[in-house]
VMD Tcl script that builds the backbone (N, CA, C; Angstrom):
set m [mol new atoms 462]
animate dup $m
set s [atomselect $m all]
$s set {name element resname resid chain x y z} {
  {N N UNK 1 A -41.543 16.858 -21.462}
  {CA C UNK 1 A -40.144 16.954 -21.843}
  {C C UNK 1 A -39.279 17.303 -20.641}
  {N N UNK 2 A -40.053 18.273 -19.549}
  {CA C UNK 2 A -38.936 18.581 -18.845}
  {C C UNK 2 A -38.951 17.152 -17.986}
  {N N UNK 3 A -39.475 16.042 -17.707}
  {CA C UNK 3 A -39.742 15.406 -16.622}
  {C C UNK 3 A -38.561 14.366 -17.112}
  {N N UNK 4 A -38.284 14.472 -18.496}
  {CA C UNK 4 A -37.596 13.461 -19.321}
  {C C UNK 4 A -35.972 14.279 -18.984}
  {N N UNK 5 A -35.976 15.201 -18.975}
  {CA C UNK 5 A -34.492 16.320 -18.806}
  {C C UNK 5 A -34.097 15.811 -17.217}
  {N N UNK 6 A -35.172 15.940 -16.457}
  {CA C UNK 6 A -34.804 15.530 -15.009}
  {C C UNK 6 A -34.202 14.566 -14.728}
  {N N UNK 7 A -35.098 13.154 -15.290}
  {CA C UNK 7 A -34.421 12.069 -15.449}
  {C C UNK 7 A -33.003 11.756 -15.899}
  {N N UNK 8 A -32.607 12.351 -17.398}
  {CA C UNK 8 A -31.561 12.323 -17.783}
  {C C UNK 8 A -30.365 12.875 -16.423}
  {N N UNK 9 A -30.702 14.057 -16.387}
  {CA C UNK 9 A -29.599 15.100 -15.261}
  {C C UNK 9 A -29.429 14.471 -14.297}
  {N N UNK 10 A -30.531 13.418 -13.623}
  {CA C UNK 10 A -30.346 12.336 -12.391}
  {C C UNK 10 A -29.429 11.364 -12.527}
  {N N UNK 11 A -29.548 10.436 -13.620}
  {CA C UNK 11 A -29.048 9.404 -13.914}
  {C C UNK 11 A -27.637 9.826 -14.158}
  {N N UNK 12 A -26.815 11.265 -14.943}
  {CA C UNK 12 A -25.752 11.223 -15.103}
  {C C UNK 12 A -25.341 11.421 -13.413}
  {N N UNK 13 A -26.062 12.144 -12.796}
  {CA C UNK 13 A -25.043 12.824 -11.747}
  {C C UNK 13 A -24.724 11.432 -10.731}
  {N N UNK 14 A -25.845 10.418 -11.133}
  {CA C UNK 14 A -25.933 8.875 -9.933}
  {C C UNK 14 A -24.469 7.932 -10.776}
  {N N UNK 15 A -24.391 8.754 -12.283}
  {CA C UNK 15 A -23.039 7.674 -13.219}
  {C C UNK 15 A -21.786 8.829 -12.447}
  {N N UNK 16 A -21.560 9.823 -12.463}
  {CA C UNK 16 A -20.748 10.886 -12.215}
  {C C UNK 16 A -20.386 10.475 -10.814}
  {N N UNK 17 A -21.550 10.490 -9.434}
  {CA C UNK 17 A -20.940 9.651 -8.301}
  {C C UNK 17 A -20.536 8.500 -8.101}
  {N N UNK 18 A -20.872 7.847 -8.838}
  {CA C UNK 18 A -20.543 6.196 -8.124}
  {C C UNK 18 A -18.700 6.097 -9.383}
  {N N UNK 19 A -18.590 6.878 -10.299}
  {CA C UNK 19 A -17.429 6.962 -10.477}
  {C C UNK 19 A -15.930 7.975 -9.549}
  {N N UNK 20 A -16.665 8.657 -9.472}
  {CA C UNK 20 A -16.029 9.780 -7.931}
  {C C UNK 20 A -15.659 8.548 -7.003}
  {N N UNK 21 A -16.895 8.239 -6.777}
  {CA C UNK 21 A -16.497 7.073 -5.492}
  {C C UNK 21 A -15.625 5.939 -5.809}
  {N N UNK 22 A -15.699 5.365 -6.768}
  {CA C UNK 22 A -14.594 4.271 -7.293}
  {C C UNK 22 A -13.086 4.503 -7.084}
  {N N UNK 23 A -13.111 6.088 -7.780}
  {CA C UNK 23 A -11.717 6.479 -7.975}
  {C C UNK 23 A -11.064 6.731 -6.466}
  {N N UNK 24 A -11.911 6.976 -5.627}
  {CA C UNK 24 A -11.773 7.809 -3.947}
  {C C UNK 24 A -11.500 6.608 -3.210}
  {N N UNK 25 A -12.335 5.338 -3.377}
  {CA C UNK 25 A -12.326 4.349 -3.195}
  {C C UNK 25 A -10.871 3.413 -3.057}
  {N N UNK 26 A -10.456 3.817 -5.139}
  {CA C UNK 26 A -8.795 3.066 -5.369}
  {C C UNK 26 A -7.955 3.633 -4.693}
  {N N UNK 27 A -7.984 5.189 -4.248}
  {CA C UNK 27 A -7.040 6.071 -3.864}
  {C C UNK 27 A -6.901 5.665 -1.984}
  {N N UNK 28 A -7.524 5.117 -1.532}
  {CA C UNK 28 A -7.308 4.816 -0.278}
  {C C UNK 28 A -6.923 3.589 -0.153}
  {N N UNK 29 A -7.042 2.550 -1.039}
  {CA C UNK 29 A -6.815 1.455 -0.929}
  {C C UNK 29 A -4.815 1.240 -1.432}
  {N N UNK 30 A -4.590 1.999 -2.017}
  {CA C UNK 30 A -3.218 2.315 -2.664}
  {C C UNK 30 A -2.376 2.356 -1.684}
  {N N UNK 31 A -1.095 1.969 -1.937}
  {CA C UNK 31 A 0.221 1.898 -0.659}
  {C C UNK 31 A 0.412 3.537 -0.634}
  {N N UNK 32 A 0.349 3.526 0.660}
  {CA C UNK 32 A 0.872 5.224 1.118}
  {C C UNK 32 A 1.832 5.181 1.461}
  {N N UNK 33 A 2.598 6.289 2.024}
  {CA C UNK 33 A 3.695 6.728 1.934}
  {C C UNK 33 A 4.351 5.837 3.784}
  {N N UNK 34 A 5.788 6.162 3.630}
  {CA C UNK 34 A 6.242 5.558 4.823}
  {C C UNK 34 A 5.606 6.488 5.921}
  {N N UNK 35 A 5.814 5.957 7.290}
  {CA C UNK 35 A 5.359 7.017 8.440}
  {C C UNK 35 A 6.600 7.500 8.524}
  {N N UNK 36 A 6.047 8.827 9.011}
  {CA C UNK 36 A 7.087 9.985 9.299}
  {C C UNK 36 A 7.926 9.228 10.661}
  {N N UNK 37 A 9.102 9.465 10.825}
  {CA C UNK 37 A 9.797 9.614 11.793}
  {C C UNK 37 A 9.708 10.279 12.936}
  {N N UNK 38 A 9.666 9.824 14.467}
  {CA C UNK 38 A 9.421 10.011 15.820}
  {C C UNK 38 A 10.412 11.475 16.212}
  {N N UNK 39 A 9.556 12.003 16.833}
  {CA C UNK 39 A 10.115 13.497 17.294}
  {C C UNK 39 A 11.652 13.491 18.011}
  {N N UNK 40 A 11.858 12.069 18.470}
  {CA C UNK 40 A 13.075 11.806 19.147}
  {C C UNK 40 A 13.847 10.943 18.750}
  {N N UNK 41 A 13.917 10.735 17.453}
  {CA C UNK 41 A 14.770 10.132 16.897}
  {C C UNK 41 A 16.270 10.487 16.000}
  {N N UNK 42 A 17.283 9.921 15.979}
  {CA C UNK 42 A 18.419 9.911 15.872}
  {C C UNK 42 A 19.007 9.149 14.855}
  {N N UNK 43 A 19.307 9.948 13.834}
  {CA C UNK 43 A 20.082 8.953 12.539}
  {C C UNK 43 A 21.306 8.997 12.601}
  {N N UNK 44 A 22.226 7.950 12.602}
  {CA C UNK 44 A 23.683 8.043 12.035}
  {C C UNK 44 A 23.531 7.098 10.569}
  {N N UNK 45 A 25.250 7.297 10.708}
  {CA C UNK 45 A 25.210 6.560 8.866}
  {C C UNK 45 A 26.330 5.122 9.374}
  {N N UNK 46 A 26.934 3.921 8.831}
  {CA C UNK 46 A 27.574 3.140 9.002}
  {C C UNK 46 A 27.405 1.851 7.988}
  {N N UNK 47 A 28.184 1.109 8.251}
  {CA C UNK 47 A 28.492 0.106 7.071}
  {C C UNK 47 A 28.035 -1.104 7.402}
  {N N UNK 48 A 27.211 -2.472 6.423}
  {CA C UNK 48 A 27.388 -3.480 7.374}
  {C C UNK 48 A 28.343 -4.205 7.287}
  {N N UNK 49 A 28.678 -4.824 8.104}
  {CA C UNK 49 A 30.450 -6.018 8.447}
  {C C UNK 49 A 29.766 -7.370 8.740}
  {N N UNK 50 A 28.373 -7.581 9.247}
  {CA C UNK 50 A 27.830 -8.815 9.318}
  {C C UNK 50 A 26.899 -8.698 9.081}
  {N N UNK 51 A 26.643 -10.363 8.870}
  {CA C UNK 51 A 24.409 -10.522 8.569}
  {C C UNK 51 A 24.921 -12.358 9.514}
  {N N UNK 52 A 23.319 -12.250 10.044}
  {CA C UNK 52 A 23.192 -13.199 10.125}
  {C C UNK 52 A 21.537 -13.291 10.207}
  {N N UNK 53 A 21.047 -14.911 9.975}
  {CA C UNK 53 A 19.728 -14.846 9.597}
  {C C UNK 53 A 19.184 -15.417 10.941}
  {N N UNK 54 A 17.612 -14.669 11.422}
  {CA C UNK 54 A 17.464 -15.311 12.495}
  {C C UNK 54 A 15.879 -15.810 12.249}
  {N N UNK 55 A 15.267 -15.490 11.492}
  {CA C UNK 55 A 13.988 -16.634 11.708}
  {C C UNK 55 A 13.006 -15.582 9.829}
  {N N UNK 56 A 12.081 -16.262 9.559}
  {CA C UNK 56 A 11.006 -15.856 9.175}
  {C C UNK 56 A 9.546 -15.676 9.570}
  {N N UNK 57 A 9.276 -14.401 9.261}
  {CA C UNK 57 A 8.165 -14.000 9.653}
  {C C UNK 57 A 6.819 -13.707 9.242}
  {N N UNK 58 A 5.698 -13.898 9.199}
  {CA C UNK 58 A 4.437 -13.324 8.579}
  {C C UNK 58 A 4.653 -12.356 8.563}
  {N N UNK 59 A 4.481 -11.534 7.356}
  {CA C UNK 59 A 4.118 -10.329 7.160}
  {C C UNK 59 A 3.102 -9.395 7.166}
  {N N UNK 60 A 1.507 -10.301 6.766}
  {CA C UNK 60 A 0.463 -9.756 7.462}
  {C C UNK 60 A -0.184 -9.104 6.152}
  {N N UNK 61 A 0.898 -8.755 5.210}
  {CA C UNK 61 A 0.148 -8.197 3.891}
  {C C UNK 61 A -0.766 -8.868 3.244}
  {N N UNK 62 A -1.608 -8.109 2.475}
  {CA C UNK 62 A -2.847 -9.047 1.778}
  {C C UNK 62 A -2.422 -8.928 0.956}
  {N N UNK 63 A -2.265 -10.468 0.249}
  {CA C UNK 63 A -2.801 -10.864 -1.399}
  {C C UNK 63 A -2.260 -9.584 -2.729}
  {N N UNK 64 A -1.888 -9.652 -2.950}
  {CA C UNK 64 A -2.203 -8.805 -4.259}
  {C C UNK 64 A -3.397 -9.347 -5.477}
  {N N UNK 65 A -3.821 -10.263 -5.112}
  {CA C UNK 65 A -4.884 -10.898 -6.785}
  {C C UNK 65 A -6.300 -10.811 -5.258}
  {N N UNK 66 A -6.140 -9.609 -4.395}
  {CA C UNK 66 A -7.601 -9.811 -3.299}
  {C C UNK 66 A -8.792 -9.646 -4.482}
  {N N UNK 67 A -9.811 -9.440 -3.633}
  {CA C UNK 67 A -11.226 -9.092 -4.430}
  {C C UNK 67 A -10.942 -7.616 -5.373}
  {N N UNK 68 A -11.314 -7.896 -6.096}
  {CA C UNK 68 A -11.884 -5.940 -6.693}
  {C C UNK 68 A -13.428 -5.610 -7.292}
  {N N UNK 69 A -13.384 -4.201 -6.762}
  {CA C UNK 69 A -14.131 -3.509 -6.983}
  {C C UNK 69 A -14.394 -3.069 -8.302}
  {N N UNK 70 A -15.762 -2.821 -9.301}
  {CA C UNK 70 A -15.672 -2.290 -10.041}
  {C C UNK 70 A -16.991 -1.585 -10.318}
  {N N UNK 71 A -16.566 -0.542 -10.990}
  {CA C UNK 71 A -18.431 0.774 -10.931}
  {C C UNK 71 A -18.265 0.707 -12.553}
  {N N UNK 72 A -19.529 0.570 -13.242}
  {CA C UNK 72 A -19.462 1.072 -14.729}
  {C C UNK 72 A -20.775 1.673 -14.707}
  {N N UNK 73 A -20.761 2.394 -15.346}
  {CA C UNK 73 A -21.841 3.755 -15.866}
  {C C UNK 73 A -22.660 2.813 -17.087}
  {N N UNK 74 A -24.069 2.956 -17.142}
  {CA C UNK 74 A -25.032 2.823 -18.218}
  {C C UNK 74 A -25.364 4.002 -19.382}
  {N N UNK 75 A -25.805 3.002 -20.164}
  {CA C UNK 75 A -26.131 4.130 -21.282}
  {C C UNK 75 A -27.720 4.871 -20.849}
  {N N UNK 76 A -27.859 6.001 -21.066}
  {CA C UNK 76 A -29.291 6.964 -21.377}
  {C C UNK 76 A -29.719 6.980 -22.868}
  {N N UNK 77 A -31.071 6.966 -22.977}
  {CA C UNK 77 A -31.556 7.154 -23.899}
  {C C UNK 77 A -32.845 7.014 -24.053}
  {N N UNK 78 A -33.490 7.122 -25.535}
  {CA C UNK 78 A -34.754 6.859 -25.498}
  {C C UNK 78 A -35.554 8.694 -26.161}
  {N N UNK 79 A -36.893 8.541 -26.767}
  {CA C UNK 79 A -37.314 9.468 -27.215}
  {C C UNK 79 A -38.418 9.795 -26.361}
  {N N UNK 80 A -39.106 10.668 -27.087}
  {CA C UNK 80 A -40.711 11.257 -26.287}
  {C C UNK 80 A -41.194 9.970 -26.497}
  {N N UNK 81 A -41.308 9.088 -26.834}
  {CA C UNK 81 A -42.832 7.799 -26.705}
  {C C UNK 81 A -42.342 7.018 -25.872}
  {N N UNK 82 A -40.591 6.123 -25.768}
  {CA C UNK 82 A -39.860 5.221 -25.310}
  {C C UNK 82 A -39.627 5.619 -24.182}
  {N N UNK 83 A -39.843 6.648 -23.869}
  {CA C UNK 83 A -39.478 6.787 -22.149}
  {C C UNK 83 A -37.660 6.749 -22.072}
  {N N UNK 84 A -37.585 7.183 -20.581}
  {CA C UNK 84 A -35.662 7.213 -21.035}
  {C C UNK 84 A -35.504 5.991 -19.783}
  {N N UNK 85 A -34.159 5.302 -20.165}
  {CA C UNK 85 A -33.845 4.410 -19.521}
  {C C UNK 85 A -32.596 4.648 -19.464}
  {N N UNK 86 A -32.102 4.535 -18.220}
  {CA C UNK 86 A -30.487 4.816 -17.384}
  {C C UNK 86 A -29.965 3.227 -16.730}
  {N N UNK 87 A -28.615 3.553 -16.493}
  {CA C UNK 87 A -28.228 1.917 -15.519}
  {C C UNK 87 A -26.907 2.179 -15.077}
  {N N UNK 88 A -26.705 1.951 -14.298}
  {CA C UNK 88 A -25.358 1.721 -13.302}
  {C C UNK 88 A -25.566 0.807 -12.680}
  {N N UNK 89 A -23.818 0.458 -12.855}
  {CA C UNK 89 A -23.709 -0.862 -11.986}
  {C C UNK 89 A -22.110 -0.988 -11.135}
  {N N UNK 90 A -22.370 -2.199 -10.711}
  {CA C UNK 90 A -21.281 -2.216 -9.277}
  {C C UNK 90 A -21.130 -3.889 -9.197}
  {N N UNK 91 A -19.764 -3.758 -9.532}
  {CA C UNK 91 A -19.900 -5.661 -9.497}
  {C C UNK 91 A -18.833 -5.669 -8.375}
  {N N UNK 92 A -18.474 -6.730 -8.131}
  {CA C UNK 92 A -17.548 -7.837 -7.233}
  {C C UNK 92 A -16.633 -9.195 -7.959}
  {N N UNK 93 A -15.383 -8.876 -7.693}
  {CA C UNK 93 A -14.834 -10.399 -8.184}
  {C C UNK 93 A -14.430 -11.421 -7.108}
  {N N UNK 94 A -14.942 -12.185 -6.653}
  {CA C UNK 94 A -15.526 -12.848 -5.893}
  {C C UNK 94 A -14.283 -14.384 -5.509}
  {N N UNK 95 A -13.802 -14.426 -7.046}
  {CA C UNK 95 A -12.939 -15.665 -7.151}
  {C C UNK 95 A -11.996 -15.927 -6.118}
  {N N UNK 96 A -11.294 -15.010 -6.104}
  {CA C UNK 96 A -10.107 -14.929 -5.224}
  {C C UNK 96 A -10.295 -15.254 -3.923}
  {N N UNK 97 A -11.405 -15.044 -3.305}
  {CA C UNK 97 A -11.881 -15.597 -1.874}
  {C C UNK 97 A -11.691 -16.861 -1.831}
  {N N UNK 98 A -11.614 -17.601 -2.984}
  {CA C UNK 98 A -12.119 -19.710 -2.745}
  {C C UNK 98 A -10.359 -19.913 -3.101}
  {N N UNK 99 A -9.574 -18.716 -3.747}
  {CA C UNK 99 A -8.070 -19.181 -4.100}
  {C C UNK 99 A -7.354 -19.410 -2.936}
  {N N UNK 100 A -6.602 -20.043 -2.644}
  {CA C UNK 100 A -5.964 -20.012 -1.330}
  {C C UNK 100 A -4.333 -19.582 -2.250}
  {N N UNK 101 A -3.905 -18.530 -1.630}
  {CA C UNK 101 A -2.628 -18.178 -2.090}
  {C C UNK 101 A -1.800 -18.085 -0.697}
  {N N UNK 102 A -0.445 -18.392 -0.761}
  {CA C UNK 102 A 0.437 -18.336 -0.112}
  {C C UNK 102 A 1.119 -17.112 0.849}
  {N N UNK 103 A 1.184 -17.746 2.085}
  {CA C UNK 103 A 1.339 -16.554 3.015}
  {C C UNK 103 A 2.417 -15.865 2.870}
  {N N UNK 104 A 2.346 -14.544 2.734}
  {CA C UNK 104 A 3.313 -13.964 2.484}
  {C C UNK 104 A 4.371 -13.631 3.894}
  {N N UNK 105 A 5.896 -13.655 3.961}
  {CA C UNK 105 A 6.455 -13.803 4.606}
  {C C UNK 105 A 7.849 -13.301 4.400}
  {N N UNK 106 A 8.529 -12.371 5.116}
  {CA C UNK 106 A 9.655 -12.164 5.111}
  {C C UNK 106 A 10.686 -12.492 6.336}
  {N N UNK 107 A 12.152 -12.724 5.492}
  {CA C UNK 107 A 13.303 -13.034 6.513}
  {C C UNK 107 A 13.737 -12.107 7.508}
  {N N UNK 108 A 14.262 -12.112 8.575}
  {CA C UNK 108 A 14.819 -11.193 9.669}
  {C C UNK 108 A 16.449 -11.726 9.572}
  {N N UNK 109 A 16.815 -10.406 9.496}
  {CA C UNK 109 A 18.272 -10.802 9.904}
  {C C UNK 109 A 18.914 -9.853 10.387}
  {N N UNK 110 A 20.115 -10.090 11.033}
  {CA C UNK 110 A 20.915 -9.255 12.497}
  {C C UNK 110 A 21.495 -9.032 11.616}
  {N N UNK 111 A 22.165 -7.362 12.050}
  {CA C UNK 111 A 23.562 -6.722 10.530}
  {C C UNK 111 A 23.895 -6.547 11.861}
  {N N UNK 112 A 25.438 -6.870 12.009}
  {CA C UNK 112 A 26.530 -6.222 12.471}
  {C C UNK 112 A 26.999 -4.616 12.008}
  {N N UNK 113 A 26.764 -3.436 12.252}
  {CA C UNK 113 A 27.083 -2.696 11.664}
  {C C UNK 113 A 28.159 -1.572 12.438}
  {N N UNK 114 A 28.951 -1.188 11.279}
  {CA C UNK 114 A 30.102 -0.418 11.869}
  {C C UNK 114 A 29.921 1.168 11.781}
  {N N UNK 115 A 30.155 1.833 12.494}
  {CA C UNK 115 A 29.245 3.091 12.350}
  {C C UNK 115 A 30.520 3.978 12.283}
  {N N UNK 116 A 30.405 5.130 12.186}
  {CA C UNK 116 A 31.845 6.237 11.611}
  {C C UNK 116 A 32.078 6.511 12.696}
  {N N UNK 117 A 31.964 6.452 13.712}
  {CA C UNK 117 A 32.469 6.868 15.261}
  {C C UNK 117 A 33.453 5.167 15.694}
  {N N UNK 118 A 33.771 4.753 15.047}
  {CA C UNK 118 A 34.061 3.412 15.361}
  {C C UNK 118 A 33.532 2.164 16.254}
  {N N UNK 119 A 32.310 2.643 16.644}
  {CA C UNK 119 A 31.585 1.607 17.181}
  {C C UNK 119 A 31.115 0.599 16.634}
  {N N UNK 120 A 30.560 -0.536 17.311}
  {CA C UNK 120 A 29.775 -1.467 16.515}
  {C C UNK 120 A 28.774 -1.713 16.940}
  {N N UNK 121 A 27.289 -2.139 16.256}
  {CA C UNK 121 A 26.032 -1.800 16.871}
  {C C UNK 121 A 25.293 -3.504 16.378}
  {N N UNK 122 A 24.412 -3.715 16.818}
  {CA C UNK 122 A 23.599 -5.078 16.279}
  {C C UNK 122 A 22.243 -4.747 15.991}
  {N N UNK 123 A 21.590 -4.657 14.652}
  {CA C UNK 123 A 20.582 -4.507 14.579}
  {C C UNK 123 A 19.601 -5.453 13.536}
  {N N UNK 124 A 18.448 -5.497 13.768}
  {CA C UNK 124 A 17.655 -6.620 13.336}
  {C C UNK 124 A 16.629 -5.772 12.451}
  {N N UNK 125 A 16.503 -6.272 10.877}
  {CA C UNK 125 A 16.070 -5.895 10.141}
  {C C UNK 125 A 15.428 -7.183 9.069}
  {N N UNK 126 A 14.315 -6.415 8.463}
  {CA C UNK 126 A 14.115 -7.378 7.249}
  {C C UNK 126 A 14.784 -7.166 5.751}
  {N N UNK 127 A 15.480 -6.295 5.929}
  {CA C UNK 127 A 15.817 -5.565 4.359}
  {C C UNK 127 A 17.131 -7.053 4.320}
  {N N UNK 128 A 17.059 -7.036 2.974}
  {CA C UNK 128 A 18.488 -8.238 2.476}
  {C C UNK 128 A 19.276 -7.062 1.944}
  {N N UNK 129 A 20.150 -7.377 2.707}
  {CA C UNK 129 A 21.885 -6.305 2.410}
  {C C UNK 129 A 23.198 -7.020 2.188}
  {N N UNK 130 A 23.642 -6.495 1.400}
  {CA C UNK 130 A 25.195 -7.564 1.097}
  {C C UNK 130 A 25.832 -6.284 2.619}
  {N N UNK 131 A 27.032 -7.318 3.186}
  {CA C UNK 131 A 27.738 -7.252 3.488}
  {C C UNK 131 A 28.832 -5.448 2.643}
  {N N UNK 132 A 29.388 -4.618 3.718}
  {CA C UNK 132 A 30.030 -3.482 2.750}
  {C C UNK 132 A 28.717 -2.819 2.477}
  {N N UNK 133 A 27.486 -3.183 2.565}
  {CA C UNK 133 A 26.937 -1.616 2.059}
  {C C UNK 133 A 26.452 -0.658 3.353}
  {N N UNK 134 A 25.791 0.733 2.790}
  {CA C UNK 134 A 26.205 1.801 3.368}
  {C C UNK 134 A 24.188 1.613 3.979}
  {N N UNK 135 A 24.431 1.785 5.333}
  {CA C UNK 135 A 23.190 1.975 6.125}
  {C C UNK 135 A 22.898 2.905 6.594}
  {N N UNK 136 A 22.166 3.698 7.333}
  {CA C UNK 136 A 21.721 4.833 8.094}
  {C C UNK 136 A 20.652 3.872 9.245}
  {N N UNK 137 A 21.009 4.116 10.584}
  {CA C UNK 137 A 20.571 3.495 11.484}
  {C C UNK 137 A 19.431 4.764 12.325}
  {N N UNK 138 A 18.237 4.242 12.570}
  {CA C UNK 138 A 17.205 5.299 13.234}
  {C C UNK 138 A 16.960 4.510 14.406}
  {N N UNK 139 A 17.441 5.596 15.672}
  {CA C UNK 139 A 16.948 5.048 17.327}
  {C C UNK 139 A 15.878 5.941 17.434}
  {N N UNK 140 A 15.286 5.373 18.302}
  {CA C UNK 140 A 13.707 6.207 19.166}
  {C C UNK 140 A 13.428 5.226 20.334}
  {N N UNK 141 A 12.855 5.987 21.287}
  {CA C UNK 141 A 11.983 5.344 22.292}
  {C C UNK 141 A 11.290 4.406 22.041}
  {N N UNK 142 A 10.676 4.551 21.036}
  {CA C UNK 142 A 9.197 4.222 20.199}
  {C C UNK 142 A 9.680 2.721 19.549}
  {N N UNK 143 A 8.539 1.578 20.354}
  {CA C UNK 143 A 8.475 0.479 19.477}
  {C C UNK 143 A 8.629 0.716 18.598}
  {N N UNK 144 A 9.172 -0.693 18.221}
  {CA C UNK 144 A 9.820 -1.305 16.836}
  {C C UNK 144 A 11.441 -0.215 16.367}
  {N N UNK 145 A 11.921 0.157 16.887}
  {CA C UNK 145 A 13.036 1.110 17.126}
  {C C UNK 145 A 14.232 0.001 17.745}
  {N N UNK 146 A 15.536 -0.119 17.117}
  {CA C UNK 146 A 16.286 0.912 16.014}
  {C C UNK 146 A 15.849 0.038 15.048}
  {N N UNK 147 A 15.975 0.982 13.799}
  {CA C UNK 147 A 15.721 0.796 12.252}
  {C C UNK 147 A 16.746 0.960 11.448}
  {N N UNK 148 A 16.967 -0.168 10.452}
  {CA C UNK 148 A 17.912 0.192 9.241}
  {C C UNK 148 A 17.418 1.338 8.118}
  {N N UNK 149 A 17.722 1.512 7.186}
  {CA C UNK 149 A 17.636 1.845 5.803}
  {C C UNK 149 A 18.636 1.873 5.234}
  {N N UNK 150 A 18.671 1.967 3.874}
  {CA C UNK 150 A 20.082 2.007 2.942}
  {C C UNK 150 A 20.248 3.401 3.004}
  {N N UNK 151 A 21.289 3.577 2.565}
  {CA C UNK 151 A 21.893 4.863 2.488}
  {C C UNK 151 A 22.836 4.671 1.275}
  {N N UNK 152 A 22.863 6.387 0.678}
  {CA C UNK 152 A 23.481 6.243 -0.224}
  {C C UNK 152 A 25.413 6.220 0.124}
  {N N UNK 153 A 25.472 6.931 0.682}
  {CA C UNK 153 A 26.814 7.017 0.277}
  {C C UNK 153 A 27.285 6.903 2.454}
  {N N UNK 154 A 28.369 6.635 2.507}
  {CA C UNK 154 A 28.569 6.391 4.262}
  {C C UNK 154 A 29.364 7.547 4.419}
}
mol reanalyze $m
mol bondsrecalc $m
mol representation Tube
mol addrep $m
């Protein structure tokens, strides 16, 4: 009996990890948060007054329909004569590899923007902005610098 208890206590703790791991698994694979902002960087706020469009670009993102992962836990059971029998498993969806889906790609475009000091600045972004709305502009040293974002209020 106890050799049958062992078994059981094995098999849950092998269903108990490979679900740990699934979930640890989804949790890294999930969109994280933006990167923090450069130690030397500089926000103002300003309006845009122009757009103009200057090319499209690969974006580099994968797929949303990529492969997935999946862990499912087996049943235990069985008496003193039947012996106990456990199962876990781990599949793959495989399809999506032979799909050919479309490259994903976003527009670039130059905002003219007017900033509260009365200057005017040119900056190149992918965000689509009407004309009149309210931006916050981020300089840094640091490639890929200056940056738009929306802003709420100018």
């Amino acid at each position: 009996m106890k050799l049958h208890r062992e078994g059981i206590q094995r098999a849950a703790r092998t269903c108990f990890a490979a679900a740990a791991f699934a979930a640890l698994a989804a949790c890294a694979t999930g969109p994280g948060a933006s990167a923090p902002l450069p130690a030397d960087s500089t926000l103002a706020t300003g309006r845009v007054v122009g757009k103009q469009y200057l090319t499209t670009v690969p974006t580099g993102a994968t797929p949303s329909s990529g492969p997935t992962l999946g862990v499912g836990g087996g049943g235990i059971g069985g008496n003193g004569w039947n012996g106990v029998g456990g199962g876990a498993g781990l599949s793959f969806d495989l399809t999506s590899l032979f799909q050919r889906t479309p490259e994903q790609t976003a527009k670039v475009y130059r905002y003219s923007v007017q900033m509260k000091d009365g200057s005017k600045r040119d900056v190149d972004s992918t965000l689509d902005l009407g004309e009149g709305a309210c931006v916050t502009t981020i300089d840094s040293s640091q490639p890929g610098y200056p940056r738009l974002t929306s802003a709420d209020a100018c």
